[in-house]
C-alpha positions as CSV (number, residue, x, y, z in Angstrom):
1,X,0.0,0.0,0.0
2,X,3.0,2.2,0.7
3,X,4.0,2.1,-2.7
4,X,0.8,3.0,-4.5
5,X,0.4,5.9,-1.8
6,X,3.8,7.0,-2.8
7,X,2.9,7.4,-6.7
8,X,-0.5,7.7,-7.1
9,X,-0.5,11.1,-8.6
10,X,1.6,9.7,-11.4
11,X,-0.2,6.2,-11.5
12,X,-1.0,5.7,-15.2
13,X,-1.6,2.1,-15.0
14,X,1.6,0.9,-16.1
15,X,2.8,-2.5,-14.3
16,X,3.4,-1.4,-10.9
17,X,4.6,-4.8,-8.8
18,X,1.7,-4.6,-6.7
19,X,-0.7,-4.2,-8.8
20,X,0.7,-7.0,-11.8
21,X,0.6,-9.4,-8.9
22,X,-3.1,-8.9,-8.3
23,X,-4.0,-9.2,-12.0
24,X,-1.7,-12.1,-12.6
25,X,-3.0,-14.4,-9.8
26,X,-6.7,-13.2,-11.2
27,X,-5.4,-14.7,-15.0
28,X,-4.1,-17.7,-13.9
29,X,-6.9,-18.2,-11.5
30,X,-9.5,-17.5,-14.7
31,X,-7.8,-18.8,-17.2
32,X,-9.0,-15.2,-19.3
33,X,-6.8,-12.7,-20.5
34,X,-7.5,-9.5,-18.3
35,X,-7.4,-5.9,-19.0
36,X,-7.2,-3.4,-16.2
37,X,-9.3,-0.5,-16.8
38,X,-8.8,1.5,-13.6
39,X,-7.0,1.5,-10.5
40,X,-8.1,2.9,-7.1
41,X,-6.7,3.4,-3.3
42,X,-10.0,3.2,-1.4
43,X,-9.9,3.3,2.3
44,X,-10.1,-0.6,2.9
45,X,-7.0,-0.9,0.2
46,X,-6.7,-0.9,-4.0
47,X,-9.5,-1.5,-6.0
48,X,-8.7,-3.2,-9.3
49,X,-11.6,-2.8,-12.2
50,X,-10.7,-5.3,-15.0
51,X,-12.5,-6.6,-17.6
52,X,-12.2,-10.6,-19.1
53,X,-11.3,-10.6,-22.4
54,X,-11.6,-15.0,-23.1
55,X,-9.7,-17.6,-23.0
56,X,-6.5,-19.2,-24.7
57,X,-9.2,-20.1,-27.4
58,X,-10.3,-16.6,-28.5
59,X,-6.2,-15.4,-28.4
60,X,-4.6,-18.8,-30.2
């Protein structure tokens, strides 16, 4: 949370390590090929919105 407070005046949604973690572990966990449309610090932590975009089968 540190980090993100730190920078996020300049947070333009590139790949902080925080924030990669989160979406990676929701990818592998889905199976689904994620897009992060915007990121948050709310007062109980961040708040990720992404969106699925399918499966190996739509992206092979």
């Amino acid at each position: 949370m540190e980090i993100c407070r730190a920078s996020i005046e300049s947070c333009n949604q590139t790949a902080c390590p925080v924030c990669s973690s989160v979406l990676l572990a929701l990818a592998k966990g889905t199976g689904e090929v994620l897009e992060s449309e915007n990121f948050t610090i709310t007062e109980y932590g961040i708040e990720i919105k992404a969106k699925k975009l399918g499966g190996v089968r739509e992206w092979m």
